[in-house]
HTML snippet that shows the backbone in 3Dmol.js (N, CA, C, O; Angstrom):
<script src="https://3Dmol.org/build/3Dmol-min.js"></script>
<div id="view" style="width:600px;height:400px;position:relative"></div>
<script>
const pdb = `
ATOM      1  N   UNK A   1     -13.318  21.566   2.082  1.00  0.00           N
ATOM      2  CA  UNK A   1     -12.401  21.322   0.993  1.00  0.00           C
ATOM      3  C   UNK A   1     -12.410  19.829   0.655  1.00  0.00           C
ATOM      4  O   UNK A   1     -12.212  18.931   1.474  1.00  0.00           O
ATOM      5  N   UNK A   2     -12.652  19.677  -0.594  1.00  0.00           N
ATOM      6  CA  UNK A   2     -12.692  17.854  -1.080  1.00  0.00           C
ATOM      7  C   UNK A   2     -10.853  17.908  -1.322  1.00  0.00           C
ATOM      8  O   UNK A   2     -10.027  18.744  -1.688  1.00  0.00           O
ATOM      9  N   UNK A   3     -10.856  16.498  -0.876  1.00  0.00           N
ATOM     10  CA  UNK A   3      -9.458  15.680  -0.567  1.00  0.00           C
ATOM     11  C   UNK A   3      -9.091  15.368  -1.895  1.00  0.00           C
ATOM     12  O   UNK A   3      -9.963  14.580  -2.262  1.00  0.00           O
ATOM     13  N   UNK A   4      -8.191  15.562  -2.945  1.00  0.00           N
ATOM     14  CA  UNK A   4      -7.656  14.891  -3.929  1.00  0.00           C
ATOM     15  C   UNK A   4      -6.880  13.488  -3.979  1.00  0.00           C
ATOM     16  O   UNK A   4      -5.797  13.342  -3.411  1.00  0.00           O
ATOM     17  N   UNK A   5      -7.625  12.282  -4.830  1.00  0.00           N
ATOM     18  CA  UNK A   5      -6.985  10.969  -4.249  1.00  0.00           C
ATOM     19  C   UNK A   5      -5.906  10.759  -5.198  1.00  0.00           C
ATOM     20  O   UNK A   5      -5.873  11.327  -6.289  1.00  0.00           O
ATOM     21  N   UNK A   6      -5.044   9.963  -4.797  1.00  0.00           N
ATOM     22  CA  UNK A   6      -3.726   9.454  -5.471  1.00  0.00           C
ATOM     23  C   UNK A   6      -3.683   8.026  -5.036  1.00  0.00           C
ATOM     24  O   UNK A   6      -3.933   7.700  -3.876  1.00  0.00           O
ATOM     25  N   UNK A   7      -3.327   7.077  -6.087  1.00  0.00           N
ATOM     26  CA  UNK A   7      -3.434   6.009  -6.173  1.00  0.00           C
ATOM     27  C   UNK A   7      -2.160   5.398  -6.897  1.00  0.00           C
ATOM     28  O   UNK A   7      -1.775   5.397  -8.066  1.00  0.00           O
ATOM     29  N   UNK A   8      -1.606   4.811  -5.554  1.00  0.00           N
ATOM     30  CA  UNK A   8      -0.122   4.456  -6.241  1.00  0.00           C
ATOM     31  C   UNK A   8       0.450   2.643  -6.003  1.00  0.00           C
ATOM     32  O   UNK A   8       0.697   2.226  -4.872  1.00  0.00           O
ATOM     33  N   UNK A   9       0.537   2.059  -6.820  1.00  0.00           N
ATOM     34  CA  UNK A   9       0.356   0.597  -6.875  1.00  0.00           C
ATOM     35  C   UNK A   9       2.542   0.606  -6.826  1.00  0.00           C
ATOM     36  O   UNK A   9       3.396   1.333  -7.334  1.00  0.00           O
ATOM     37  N   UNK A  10       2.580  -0.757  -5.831  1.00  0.00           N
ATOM     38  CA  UNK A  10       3.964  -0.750  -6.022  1.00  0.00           C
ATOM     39  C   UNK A  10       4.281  -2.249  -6.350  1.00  0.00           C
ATOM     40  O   UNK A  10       4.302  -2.906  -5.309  1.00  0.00           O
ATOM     41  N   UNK A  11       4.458  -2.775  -7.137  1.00  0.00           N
ATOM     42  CA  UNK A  11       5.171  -3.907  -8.105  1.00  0.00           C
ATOM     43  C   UNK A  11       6.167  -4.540  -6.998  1.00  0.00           C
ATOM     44  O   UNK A  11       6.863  -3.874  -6.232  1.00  0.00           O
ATOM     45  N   UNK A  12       6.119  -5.598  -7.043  1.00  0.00           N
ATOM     46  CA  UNK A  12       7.369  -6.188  -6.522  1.00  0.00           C
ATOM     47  C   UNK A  12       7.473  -5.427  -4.870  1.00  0.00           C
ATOM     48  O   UNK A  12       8.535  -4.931  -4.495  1.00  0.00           O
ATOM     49  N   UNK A  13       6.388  -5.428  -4.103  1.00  0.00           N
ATOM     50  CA  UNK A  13       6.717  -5.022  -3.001  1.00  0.00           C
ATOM     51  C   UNK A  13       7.490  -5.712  -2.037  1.00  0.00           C
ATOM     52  O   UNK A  13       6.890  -6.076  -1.025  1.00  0.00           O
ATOM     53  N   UNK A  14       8.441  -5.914  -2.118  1.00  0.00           N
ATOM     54  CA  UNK A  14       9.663  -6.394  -1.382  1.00  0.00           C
ATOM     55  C   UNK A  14      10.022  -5.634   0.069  1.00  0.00           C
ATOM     56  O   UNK A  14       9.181  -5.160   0.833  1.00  0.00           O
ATOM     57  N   UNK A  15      11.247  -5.634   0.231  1.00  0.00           N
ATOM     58  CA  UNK A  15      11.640  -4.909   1.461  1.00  0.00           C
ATOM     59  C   UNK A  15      11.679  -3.228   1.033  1.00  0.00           C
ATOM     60  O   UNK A  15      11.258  -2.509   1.940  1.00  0.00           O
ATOM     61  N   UNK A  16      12.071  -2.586  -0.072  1.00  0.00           N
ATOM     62  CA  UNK A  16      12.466  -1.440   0.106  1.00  0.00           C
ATOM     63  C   UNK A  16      10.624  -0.925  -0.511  1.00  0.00           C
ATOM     64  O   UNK A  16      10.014   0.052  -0.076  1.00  0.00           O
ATOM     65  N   UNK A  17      10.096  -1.906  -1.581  1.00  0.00           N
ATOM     66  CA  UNK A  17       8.753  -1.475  -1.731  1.00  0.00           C
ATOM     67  C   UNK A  17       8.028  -1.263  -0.636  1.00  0.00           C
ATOM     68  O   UNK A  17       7.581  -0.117  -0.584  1.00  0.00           O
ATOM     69  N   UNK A  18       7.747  -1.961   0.267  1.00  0.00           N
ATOM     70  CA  UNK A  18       7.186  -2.009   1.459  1.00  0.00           C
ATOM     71  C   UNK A  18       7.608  -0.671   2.213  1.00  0.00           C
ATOM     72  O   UNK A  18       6.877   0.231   2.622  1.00  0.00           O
ATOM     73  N   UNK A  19       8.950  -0.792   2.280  1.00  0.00           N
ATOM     74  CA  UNK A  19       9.347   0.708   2.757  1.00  0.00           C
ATOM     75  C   UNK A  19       8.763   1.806   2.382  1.00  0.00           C
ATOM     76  O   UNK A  19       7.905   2.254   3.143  1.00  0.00           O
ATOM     77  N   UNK A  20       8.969   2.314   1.503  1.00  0.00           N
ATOM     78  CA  UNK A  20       8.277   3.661   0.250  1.00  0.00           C
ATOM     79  C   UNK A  20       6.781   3.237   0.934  1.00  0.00           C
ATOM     80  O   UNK A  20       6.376   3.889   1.896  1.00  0.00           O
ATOM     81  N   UNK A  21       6.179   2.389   0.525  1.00  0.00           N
ATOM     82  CA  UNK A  21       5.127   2.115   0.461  1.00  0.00           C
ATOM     83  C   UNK A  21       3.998   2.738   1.538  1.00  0.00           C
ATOM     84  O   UNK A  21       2.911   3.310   1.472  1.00  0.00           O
ATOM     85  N   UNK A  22       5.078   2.198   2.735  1.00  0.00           N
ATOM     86  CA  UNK A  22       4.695   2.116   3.641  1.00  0.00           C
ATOM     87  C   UNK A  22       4.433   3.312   4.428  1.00  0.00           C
ATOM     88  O   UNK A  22       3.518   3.407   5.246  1.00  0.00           O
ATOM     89  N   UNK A  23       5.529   4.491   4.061  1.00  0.00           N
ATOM     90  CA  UNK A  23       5.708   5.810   4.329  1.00  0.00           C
ATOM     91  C   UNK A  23       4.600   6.321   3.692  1.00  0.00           C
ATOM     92  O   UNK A  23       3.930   7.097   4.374  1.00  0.00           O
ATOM     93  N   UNK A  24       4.150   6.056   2.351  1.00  0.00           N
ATOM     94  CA  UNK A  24       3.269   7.134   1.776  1.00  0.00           C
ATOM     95  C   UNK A  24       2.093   6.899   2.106  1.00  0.00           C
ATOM     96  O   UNK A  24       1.150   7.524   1.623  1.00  0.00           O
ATOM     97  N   UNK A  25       1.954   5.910   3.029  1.00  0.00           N
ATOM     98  CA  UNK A  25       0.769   5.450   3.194  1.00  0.00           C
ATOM     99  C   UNK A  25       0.083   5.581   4.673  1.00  0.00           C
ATOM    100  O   UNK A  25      -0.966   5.416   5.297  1.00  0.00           O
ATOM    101  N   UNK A  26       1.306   5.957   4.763  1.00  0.00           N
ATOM    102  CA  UNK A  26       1.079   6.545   6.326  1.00  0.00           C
ATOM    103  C   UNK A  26       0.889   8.392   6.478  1.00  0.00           C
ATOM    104  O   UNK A  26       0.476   8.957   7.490  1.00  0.00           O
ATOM    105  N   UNK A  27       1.241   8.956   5.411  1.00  0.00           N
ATOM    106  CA  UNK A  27       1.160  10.175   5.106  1.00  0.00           C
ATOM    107  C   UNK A  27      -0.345  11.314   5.695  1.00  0.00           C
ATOM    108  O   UNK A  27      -1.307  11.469   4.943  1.00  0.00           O
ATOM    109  N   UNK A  28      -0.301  11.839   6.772  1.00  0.00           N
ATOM    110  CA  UNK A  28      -1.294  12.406   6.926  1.00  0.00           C
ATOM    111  C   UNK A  28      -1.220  13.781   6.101  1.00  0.00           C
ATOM    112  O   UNK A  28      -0.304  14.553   5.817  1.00  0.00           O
ATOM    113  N   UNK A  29      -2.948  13.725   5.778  1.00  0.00           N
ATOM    114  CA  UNK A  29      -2.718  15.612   4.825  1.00  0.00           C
ATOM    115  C   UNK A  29      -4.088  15.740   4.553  1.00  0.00           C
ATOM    116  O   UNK A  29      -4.857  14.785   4.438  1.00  0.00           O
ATOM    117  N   UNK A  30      -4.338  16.721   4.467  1.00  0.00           N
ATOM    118  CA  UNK A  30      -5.927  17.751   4.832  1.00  0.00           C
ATOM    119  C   UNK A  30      -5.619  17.928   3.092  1.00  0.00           C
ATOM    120  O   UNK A  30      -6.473  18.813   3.031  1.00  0.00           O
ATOM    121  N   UNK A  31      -5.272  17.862   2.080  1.00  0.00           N
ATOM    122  CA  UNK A  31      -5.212  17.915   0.587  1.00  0.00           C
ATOM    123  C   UNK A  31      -5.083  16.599  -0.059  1.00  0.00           C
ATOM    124  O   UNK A  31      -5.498  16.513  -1.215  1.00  0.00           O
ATOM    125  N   UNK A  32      -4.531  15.472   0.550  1.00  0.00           N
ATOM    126  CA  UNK A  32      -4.659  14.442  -0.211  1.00  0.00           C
ATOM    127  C   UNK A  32      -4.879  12.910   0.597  1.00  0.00           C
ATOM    128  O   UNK A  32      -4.416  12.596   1.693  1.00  0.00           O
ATOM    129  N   UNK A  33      -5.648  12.168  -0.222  1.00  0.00           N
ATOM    130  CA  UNK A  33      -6.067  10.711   0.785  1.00  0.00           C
ATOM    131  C   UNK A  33      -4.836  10.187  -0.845  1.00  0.00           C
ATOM    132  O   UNK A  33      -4.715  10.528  -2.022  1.00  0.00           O
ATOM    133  N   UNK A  34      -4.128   9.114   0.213  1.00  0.00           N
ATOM    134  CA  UNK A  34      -3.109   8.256  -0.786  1.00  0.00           C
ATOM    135  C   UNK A  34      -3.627   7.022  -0.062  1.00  0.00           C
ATOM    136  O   UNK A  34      -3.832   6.772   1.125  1.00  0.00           O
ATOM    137  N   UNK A  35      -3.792   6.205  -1.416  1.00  0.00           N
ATOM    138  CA  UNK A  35      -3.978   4.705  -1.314  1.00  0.00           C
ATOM    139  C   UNK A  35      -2.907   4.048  -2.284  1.00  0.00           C
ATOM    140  O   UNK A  35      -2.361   4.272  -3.364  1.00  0.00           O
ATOM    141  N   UNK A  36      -2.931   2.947  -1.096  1.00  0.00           N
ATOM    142  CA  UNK A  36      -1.308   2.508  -1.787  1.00  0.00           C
ATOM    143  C   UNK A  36      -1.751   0.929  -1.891  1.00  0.00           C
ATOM    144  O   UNK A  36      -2.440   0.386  -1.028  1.00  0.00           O
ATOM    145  N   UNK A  37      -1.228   0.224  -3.144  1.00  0.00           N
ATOM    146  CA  UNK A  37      -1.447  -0.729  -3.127  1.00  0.00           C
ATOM    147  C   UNK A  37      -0.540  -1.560  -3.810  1.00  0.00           C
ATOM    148  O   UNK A  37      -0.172  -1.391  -4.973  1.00  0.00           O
ATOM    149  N   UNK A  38      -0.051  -2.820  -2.749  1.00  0.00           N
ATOM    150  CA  UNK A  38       1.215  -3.789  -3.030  1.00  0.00           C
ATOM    151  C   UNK A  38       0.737  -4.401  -4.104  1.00  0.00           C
ATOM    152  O   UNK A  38      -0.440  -4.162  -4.375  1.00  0.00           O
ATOM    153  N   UNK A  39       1.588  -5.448  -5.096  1.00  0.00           N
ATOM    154  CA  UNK A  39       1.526  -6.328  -5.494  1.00  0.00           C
ATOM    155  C   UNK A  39       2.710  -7.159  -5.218  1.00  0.00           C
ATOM    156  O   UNK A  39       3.803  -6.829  -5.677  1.00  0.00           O
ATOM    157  N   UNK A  40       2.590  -8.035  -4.619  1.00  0.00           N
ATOM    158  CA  UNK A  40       3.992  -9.189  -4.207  1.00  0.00           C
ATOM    159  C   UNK A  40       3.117 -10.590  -4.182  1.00  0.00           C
ATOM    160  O   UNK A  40       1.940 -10.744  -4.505  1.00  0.00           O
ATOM    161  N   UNK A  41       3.925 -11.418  -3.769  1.00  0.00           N
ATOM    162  CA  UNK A  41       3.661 -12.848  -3.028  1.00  0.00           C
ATOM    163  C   UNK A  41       3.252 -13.044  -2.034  1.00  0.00           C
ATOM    164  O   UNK A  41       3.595 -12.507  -0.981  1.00  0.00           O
ATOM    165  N   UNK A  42       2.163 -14.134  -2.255  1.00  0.00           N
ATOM    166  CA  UNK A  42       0.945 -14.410  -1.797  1.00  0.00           C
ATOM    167  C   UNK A  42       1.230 -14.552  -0.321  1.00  0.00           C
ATOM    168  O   UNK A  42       0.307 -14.190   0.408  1.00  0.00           O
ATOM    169  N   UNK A  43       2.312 -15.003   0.261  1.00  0.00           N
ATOM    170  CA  UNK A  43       1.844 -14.784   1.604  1.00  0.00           C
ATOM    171  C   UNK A  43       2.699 -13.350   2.417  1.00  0.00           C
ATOM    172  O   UNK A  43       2.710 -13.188   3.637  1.00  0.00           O
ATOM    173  N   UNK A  44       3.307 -12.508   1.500  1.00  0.00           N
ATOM    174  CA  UNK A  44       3.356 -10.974   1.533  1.00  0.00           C
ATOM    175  C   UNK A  44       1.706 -10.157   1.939  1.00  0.00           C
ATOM    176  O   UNK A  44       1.247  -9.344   2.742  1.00  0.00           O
ATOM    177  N   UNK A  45       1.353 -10.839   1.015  1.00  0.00           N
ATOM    178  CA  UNK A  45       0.086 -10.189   0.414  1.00  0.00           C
ATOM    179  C   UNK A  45      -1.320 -10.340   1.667  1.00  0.00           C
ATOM    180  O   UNK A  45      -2.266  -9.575   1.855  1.00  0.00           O
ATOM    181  N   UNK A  46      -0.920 -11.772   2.428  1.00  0.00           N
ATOM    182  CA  UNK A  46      -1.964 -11.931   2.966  1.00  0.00           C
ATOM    183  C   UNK A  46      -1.748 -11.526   4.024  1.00  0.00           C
ATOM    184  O   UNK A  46      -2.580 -10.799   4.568  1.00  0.00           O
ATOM    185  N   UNK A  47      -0.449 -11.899   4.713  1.00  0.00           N
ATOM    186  CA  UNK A  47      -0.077 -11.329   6.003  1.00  0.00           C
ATOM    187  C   UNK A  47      -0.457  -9.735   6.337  1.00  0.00           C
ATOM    188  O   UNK A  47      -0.863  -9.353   7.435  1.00  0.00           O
ATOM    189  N   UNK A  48      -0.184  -8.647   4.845  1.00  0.00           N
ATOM    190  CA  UNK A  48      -0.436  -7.496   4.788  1.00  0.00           C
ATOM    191  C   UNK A  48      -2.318  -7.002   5.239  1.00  0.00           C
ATOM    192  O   UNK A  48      -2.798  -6.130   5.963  1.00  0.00           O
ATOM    193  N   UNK A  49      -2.917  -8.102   4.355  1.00  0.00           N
ATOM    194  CA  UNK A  49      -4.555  -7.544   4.087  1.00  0.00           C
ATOM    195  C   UNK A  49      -4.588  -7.928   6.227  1.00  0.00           C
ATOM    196  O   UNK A  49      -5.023  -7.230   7.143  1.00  0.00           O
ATOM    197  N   UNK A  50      -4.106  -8.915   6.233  1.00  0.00           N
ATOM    198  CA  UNK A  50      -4.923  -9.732   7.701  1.00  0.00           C
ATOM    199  C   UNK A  50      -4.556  -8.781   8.780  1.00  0.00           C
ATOM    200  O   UNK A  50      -5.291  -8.371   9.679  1.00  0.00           O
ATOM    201  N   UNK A  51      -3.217  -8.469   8.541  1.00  0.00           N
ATOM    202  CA  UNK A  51      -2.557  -7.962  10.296  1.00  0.00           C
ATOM    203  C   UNK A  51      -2.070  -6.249  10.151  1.00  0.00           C
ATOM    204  O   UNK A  51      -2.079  -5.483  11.115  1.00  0.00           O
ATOM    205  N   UNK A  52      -1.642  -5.841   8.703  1.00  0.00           N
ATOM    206  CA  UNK A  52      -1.286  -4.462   8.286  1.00  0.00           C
ATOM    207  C   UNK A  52       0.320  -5.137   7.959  1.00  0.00           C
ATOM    208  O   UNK A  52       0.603  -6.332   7.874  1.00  0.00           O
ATOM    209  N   UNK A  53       1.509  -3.598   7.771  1.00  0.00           N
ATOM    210  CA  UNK A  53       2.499  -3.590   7.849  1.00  0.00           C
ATOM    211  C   UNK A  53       3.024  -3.040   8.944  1.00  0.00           C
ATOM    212  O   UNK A  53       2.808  -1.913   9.390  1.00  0.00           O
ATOM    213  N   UNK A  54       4.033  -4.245   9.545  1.00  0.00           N
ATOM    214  CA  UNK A  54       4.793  -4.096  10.245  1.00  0.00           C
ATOM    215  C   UNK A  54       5.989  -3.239   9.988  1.00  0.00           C
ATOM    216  O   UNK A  54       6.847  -3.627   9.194  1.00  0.00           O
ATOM    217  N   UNK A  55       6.137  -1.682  10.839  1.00  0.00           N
ATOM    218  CA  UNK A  55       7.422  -1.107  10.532  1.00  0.00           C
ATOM    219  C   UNK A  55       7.633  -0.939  11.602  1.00  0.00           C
ATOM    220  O   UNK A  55       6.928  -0.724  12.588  1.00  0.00           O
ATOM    221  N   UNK A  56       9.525  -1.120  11.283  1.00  0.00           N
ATOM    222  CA  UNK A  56      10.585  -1.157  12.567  1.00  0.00           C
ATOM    223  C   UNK A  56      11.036  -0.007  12.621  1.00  0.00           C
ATOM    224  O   UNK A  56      10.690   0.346  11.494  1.00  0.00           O
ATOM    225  N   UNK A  57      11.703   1.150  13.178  1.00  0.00           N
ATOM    226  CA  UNK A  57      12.743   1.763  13.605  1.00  0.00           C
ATOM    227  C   UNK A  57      13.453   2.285  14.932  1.00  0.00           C
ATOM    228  O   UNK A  57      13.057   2.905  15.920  1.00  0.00           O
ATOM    229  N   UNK A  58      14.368   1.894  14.624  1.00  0.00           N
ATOM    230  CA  UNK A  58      14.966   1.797  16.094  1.00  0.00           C
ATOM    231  C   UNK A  58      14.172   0.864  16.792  1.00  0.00           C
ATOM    232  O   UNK A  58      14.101  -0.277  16.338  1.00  0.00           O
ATOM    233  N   UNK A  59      13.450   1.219  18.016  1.00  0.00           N
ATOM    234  CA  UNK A  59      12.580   0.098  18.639  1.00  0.00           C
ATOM    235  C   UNK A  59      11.161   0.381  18.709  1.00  0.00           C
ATOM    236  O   UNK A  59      10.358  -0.077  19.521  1.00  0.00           O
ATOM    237  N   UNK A  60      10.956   1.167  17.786  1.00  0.00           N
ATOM    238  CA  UNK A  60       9.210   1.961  17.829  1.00  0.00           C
ATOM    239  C   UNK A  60       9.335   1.035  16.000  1.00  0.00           C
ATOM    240  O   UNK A  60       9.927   1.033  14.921  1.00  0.00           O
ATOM    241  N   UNK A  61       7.941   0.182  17.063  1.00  0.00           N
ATOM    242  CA  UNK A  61       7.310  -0.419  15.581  1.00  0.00           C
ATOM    243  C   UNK A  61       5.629   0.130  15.666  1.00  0.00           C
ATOM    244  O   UNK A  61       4.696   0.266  16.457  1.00  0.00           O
ATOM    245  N   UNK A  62       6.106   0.368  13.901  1.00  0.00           N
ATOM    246  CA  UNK A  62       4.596   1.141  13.296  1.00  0.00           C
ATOM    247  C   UNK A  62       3.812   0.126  12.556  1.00  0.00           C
ATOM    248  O   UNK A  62       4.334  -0.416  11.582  1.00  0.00           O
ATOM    249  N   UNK A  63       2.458  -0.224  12.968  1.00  0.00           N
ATOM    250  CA  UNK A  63       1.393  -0.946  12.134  1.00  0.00           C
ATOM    251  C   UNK A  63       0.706   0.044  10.979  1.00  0.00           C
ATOM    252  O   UNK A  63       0.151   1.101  11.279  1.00  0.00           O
ATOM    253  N   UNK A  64       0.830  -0.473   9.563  1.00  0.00           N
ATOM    254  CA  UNK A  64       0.609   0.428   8.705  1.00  0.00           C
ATOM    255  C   UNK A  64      -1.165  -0.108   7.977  1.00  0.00           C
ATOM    256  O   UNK A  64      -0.946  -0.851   7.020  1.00  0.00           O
ATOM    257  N   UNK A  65      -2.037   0.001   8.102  1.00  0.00           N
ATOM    258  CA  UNK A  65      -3.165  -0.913   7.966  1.00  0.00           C
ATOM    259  C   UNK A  65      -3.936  -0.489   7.032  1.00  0.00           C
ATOM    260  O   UNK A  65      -4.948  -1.141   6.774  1.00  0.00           O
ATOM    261  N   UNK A  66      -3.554   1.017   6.121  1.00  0.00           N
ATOM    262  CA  UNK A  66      -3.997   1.086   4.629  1.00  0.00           C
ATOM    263  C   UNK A  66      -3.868   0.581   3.480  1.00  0.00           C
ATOM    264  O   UNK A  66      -4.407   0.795   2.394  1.00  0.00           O
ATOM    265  N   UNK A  67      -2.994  -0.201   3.890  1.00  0.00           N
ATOM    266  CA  UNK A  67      -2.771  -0.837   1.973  1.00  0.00           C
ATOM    267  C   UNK A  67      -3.013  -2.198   1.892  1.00  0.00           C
ATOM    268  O   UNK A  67      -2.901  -3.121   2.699  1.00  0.00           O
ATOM    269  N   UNK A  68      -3.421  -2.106   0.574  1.00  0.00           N
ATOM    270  CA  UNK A  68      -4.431  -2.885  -0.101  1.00  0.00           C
ATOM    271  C   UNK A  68      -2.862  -3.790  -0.937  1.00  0.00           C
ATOM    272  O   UNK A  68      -1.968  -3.338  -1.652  1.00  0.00           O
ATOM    273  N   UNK A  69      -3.187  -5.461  -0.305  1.00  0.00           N
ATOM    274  CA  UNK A  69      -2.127  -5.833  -0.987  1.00  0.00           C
ATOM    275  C   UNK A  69      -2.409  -7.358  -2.077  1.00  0.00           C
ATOM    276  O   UNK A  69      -3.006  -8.362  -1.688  1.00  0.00           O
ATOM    277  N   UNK A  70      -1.907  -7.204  -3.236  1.00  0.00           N
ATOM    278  CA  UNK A  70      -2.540  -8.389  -4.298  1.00  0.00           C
ATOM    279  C   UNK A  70      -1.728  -9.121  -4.283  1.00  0.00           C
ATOM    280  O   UNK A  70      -0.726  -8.869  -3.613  1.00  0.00           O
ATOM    281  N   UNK A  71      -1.829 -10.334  -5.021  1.00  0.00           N
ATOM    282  CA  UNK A  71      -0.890 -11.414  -5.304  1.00  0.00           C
ATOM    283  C   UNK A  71      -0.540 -11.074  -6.634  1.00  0.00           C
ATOM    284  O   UNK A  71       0.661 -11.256  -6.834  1.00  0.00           O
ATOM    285  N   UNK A  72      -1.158 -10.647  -7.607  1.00  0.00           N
ATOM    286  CA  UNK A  72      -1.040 -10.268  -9.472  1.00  0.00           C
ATOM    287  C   UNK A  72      -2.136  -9.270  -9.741  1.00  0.00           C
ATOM    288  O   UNK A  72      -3.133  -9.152  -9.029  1.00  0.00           O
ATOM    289  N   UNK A  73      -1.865  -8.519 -10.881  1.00  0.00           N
ATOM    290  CA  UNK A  73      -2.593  -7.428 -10.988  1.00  0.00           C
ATOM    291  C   UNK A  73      -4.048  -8.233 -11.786  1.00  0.00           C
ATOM    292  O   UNK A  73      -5.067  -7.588 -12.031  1.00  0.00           O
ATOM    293  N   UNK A  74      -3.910  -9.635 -12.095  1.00  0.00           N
ATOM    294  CA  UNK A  74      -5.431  -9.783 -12.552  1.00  0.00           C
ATOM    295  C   UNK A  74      -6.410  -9.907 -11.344  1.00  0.00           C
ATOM    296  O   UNK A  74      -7.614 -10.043 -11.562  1.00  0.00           O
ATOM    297  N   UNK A  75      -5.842  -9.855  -9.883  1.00  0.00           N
ATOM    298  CA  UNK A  75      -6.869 -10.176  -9.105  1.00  0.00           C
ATOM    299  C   UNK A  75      -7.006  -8.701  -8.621  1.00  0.00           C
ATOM    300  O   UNK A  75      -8.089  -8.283  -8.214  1.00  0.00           O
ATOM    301  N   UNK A  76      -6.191  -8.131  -8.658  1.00  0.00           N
ATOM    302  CA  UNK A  76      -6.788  -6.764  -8.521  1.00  0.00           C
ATOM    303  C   UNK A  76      -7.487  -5.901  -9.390  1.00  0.00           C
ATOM    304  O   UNK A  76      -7.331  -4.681  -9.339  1.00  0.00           O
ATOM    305  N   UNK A  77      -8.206  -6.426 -10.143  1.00  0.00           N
ATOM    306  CA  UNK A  77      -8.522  -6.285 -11.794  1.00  0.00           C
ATOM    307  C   UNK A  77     -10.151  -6.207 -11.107  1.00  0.00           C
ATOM    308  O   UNK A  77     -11.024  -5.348 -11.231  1.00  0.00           O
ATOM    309  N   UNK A  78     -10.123  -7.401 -10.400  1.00  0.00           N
ATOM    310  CA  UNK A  78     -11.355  -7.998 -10.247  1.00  0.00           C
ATOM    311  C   UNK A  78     -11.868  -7.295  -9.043  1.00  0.00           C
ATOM    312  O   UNK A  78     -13.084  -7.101  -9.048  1.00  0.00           O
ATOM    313  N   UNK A  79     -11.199  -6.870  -8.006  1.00  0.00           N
ATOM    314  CA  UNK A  79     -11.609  -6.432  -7.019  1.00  0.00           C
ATOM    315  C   UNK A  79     -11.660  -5.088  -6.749  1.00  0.00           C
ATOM    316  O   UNK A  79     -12.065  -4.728  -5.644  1.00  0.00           O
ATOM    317  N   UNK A  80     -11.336  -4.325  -7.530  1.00  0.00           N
ATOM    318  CA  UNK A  80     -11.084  -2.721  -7.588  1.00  0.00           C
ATOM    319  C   UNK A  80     -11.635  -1.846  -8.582  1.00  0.00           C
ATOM    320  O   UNK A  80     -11.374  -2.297  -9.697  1.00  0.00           O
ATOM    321  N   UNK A  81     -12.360  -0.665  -8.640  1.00  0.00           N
ATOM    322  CA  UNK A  81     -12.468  -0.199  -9.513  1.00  0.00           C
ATOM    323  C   UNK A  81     -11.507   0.939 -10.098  1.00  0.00           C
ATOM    324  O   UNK A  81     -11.387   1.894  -9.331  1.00  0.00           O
ATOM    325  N   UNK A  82     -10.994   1.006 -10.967  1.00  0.00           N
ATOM    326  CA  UNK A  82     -10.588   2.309 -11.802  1.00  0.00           C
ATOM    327  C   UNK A  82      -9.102   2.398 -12.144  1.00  0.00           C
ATOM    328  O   UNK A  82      -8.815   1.506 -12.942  1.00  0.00           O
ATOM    329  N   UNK A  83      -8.170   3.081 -11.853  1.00  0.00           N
ATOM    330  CA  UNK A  83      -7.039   3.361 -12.348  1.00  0.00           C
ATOM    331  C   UNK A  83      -5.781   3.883 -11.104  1.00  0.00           C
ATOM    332  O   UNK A  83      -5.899   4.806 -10.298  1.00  0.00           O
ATOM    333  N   UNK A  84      -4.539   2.903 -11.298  1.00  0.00           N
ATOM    334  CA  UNK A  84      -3.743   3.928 -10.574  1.00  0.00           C
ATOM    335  C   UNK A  84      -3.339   4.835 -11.367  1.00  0.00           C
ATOM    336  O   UNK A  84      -3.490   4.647 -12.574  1.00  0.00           O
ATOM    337  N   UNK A  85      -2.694   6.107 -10.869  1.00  0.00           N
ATOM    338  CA  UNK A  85      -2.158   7.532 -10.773  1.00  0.00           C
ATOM    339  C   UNK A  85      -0.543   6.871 -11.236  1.00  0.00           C
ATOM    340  O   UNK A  85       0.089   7.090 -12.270  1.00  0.00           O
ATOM    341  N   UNK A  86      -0.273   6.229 -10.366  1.00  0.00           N
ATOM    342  CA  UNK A  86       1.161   5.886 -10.657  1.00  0.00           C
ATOM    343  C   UNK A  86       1.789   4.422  -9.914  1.00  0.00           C
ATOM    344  O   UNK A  86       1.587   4.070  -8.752  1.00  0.00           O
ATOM    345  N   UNK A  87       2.653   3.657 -11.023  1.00  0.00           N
ATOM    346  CA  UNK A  87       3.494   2.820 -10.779  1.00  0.00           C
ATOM    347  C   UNK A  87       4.904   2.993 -10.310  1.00  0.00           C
ATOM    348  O   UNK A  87       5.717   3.802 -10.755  1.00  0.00           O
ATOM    349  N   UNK A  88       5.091   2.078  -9.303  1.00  0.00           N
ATOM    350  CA  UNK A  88       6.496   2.065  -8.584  1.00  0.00           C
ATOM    351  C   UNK A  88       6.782   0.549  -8.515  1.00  0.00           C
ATOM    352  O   UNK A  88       7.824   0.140  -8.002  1.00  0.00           O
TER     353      UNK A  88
END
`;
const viewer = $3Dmol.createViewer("view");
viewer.addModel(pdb, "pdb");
viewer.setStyle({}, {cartoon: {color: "spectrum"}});
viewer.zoomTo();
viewer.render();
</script>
């Protein structure tokens, strides 16, 4: 069975972006590969590409190491091909 992709870019990835973000991106599923990709500030952005996302709960922290994170959508212009599915 081929995987259907979804491609979901989140604006202003802040604390609660990062959150969302971070969940869908962690999403395992035999029907869909989700790529998630931040756009925030630059050292949001770099800390993300270099080390992943750091998630807390309770005292189990999750490294999230799929998403693809920009500083502005012209540099992701340059480095990506095609279209997101959807904005958040």
């Amino acid at each position: 069975m081929n995987k259907k992709y979804l491609k979901i870019g989140f604006i202003g990835a802040g604390s609660l972006g990062s959150l969302f973000g971070g969940y869908l991106a962690d999403i395992k599923s035999d029907i869909y590969s989700i790529e998630i990709t931040f756009f925030c500030n630059k050292a949001h952005a770099d800390m993300i590409n270099k080390k992943g996302l750091n998630m807390k709960k309770n005292q189990d922290i999750r490294v999230v190491k799929n998403i693809k994170a920009f500083e502005d959508e012209k540099f992701f212009e340059e480095k990506i091909n095609g279209i997101l599915d959807a904005i958040i």
